[in-house]
C-alpha positions as CSV (number, residue, x, y, z in Angstrom):
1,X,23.2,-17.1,73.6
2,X,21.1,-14.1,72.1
3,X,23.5,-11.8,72.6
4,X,26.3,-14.0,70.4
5,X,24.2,-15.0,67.9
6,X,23.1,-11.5,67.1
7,X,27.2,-10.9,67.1
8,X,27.3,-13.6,64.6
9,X,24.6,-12.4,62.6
10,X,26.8,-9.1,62.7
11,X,29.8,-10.6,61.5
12,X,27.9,-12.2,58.4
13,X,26.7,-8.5,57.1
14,X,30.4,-7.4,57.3
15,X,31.8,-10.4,56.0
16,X,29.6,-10.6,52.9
17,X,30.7,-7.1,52.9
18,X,-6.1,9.3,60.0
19,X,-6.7,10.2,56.6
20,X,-8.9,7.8,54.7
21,X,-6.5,5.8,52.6
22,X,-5.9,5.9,48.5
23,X,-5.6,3.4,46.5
24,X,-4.6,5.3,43.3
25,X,-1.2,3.6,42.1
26,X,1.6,6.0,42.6
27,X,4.2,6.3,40.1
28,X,8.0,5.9,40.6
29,X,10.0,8.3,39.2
30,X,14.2,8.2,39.0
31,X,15.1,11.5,38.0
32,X,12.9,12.7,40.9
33,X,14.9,10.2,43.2
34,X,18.2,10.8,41.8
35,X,18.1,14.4,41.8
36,X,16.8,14.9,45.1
37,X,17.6,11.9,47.9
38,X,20.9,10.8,47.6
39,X,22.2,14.6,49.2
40,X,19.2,15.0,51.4
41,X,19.7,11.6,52.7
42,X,24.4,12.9,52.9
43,X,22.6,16.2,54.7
44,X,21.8,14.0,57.9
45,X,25.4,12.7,57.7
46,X,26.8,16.2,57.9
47,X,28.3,18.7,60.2
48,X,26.5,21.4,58.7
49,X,23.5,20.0,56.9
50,X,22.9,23.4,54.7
51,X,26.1,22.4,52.7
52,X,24.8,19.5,51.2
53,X,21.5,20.8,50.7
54,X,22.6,24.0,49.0
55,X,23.7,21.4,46.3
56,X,20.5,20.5,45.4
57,X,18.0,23.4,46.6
58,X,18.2,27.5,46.2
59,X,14.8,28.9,48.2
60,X,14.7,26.4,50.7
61,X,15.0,26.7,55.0
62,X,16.3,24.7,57.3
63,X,14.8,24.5,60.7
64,X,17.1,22.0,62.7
65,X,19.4,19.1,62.3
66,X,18.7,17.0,65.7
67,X,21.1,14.4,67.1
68,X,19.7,12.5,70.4
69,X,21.1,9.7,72.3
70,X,19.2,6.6,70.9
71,X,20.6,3.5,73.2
72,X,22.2,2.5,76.4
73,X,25.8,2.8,75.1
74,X,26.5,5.5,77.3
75,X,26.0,8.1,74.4
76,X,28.2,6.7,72.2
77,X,25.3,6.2,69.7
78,X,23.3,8.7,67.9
79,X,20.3,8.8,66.4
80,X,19.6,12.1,63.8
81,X,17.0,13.9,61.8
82,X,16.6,17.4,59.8
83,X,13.2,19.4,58.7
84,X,12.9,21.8,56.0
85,X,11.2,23.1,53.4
86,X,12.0,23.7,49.7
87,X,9.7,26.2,48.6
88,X,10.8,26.0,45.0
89,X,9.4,22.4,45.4
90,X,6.5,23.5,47.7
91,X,7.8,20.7,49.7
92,X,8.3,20.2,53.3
93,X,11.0,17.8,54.1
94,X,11.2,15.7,57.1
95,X,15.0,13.0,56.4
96,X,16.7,10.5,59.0
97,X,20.8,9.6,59.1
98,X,21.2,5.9,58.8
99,X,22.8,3.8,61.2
100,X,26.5,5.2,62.5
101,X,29.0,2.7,62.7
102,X,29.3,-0.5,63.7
103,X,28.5,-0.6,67.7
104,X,25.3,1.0,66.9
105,X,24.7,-1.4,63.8
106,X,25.4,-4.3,66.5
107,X,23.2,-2.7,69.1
108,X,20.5,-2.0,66.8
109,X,20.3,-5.5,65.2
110,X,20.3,-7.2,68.6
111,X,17.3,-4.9,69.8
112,X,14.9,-5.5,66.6
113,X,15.7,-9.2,67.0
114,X,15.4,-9.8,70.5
115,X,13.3,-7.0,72.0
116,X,9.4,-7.3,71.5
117,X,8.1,-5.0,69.2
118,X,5.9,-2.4,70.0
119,X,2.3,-1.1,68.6
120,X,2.8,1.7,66.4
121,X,-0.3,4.4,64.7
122,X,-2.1,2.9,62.2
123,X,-1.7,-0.5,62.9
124,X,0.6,-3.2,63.4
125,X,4.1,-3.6,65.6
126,X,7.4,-2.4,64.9
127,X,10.6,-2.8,66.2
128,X,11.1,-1.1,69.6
129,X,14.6,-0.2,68.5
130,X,13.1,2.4,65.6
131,X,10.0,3.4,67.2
132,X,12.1,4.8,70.6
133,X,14.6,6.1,68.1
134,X,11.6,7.8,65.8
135,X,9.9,9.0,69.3
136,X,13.2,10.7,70.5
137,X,13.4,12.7,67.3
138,X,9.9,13.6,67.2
139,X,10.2,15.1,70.8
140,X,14.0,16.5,70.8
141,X,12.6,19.3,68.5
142,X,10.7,17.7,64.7
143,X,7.3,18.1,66.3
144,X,7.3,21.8,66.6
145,X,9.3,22.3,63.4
146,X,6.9,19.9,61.6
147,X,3.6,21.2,63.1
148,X,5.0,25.3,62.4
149,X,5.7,23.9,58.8
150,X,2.7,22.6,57.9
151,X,0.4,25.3,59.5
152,X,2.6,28.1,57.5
153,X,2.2,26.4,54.3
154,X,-0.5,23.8,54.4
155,X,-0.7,23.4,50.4
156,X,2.2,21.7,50.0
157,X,3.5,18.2,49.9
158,X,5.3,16.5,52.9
159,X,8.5,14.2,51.5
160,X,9.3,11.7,54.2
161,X,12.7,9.6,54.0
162,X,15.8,8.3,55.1
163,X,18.7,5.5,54.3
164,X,19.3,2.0,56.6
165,X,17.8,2.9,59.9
166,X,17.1,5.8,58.7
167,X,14.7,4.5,56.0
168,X,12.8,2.4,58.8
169,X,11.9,5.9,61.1
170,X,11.0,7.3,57.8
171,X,8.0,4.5,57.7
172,X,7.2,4.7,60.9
173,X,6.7,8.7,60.8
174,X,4.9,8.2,57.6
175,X,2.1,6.1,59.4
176,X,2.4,8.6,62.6
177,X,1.5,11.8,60.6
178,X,-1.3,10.7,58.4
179,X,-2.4,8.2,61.4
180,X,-3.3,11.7,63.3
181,X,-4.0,13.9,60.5
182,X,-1.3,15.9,59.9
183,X,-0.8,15.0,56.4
184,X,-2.5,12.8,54.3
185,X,-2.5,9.9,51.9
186,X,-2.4,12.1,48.9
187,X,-0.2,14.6,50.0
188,X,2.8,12.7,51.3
189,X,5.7,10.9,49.2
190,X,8.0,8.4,51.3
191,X,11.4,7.2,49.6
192,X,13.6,4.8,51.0
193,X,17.0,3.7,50.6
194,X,18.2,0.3,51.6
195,X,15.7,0.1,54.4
196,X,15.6,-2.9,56.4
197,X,12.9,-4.4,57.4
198,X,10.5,-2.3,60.0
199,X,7.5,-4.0,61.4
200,X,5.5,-6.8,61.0
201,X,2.9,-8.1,58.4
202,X,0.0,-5.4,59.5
203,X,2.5,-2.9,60.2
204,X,3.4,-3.3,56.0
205,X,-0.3,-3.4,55.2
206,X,-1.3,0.0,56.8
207,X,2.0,1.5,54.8
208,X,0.4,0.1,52.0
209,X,-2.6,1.2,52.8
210,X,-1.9,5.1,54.1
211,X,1.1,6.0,52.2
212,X,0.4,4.7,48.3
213,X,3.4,7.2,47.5
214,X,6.1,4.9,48.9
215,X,8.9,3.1,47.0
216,X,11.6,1.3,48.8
217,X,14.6,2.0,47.3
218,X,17.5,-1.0,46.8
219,X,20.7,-1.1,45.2
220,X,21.8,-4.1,43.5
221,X,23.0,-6.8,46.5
222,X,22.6,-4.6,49.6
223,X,22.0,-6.7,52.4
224,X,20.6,-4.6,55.1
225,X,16.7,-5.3,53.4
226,X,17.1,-8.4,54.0
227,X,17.7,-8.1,57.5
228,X,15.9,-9.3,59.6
229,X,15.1,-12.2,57.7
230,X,11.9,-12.4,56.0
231,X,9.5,-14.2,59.0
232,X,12.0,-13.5,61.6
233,X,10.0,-12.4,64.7
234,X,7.4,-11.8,62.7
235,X,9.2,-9.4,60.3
236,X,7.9,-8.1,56.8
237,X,8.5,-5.6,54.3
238,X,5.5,-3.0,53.2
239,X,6.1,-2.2,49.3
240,X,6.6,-1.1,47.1
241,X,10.6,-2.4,45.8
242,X,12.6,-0.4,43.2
243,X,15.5,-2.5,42.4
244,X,18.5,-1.8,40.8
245,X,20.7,-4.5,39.4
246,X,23.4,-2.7,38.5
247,X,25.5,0.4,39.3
248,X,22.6,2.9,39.2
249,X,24.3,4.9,36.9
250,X,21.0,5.0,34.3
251,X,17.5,4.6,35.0
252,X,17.3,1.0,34.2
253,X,15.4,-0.8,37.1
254,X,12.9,-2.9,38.0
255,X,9.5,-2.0,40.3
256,X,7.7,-5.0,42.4
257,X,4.9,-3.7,43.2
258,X,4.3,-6.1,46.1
259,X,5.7,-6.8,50.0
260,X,7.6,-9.4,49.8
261,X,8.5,-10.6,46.0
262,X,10.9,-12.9,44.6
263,X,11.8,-11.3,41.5
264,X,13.7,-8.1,42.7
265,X,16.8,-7.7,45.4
266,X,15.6,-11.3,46.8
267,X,16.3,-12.8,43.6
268,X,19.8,-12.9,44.5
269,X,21.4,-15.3,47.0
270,X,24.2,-13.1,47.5
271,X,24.8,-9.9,49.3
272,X,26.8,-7.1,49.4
273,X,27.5,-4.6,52.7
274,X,29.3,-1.9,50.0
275,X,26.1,-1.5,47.8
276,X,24.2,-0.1,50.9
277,X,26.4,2.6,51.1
278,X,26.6,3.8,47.4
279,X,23.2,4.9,46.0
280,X,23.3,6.8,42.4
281,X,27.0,7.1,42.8
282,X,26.8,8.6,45.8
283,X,28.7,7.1,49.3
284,X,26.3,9.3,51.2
285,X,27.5,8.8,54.6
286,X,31.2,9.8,53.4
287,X,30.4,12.4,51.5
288,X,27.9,13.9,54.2
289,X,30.4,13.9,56.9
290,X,32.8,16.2,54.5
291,X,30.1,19.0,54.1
292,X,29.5,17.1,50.4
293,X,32.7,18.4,49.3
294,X,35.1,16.4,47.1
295,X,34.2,13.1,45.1
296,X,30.3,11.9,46.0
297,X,31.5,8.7,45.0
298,X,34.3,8.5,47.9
C-alpha cells in the first residue's frame, strides 16, 4: 500500500509536469546567484565537470567529481558531488547533482516518506534517504578534499550548494561542517535550488540557527519544495525562501524570511515539474550532461 501510493504521489509530480551561531541577517543577492550557481550546480551534471566551470571561473581547481551508488537499485542510481576552490573568489566550493531520472526520483520519494529519519549534527532528523546519500559522498573522497582545502587556505569562505536532492545534501553538509568545526556560521554561504524538503522542524531550526547565509532558491511553480508535504512525517522547511514568480530573467523576486510562509512559492495552488529544471534560463541538468555546450536554455 506504501509502495503504490508513493507511485501515485510520483505520477502526480510528472503529471502536473560547532561554531556558536549568528544571528546577523544575511543578505540575498541575485547577481551573486545568477552568475555563479546555475553552472556550478550543470558542473555536477557533467562528464567533465571543468567544462562548465571554466564558464564561470579562471584561477580556480578542481579536486574531484565523485559518483557513488546511493540505493538498492542494483547501481542503477547515482548519487554525485565535486569540490573546489576558486581562488579569484577565495572560495572553497563544495556542489551536489540533483536527482537523476525518474527511478531514482521514485526510489528517493518512497525512502523520505516511508523510511524513519535519522538524527543528523546539530540537531534534529532528516530523511535517511539524503543523510546515507550525503555520508557516501563525504566518505567516497569530499572529506579529504574538503579537510586539504580548508587547511591550505583557511581564510576563505566555504559555498555549500546543490539543486533537488542535491539542494537537501547541501543542508545537511552545511549543519555537518559547522556542527564540528570545520567552518563556521560567518564564514559559510549555502544556496539552494528547488530543494525539497530535508528534515524535520528542529532539523530547520538549527539551519536557521548555524547557517544565517542560507537562501532557498525557487522558481515560479516548481513542485519538488513542496514535496513532502508540509507536516508530512514530520517534514519542514528551514528558511530562508527566494521566490521567483516569473521566468527569472530579471532580478525581480520576492524574500520570506521565514520556514514555512504563505506568501512565496506556496502561494500558488499549482505546480509545475518543468520550472524545477530551468533556473535563470538555464536547464542545468541538460546543459551539464553536454559539457555546457550549446543553448543553456535546452
Amino acid at each position: 500500500m506504501k509502495r503504490m501510493l508513493s507511485i501515485f504521489l510520483l505520477c502526480g509530480v510528472l503529471a502536473v509536469n560547532g561554531a556558536p551561531s549568528s544571528n546577523a541577517k544575511a543578505t540575498f543577492s541575485d547577481a551573486f546567484v545568477r552568475k555563479y550557481f546555475p553552472t556550478i550546480f550543470a558542473s555536477t551534471e557533467a562528464p567533465n565537470a571543468a567544462n562548465c566551470l571554466n564558464k564561470v571561473f579562471t584561477n580556480y581547481e578542481l579536486k574531484q567529481h565523485i559518483h557513488v551508488k546511493c540505493d538498492e537499485t542494483d547501481g542503477l542510481d547515482t548519487c554525485s558531488g565535486i569540490t573546489f576552490v576558486s581562488h579569484d573568489d577565495k572560495a572553497i566550493v563544495m556542489a551536489f547533482r540533483g536527482t537523476y531520472g525518474k527511478l531514482q526520483l521514485l526510489v528517493e520519494s518512497e525512502e523520505i516518506m516511508y523510511r524513519n529519519k535519522t538524527a543528523w549534527y546539530g540537531g534534529g532528523s532528516v530523511g535517511f534517504y539524503f543523510a546515507h546519500a550525503f555520508n557516501l559522498i563525504w566518505n567516497a573522497g569530499m572529506k579529504n578534499d574538503v579537510n586539504t582545502l580548508i587547511h591550505k587556505y583557511p581564510g576563505y569562505e566555504i559555498w555549500v550548494g546543490g539543486h533537488s536532492l542535491g539542494g537537501s545534501l547541501a543542508a545537511l553538509a552545511s549543519n555537518f561542517l559547522i556542527s564540528n568545526g570545520l567552518a563556521t556560521s560567518s564564514n559559510l554561504k549555502m544556496i539552494t535550488f528547488g530543494e525539497p524538503r530535508t528534515g524535520d522542524k528542529t532539523f530547520a531550526d538549527t539551519v536557521d540557527s548555524l547557517v544565517p547565509y542560507s537562501f532557498r532558491v525557487i522558481h515560479k511553480k516548481d513542485i519538488v519544495p513542496h514535496i513532502p508535504l508540509n507536516g508530512m512525517e514530520g517534514f519542514h522547511h528551514h528558511k530562508a525562501e527566494i521566490w521567483y514568480d516569473n521566468d527569472m530573467s530579471s532580478a525581480t523576486y520576492k524574500e520570506c524570511d521565514s520556514q514555512e510562509s504563505p506568501f512565496c512559492s506556496d502561494s500558488h495552488l499549482d505546480y509545475m515539474i518543468a520550472d524545477h529544471h530551468h533556473y535563470y534560463g538555464m536547464y542545468m541538468s541538460y546543459y551539464g550532461r553536454r559539457n555546457c555546450t550549446g543553448d543553456p536554455a535546452n
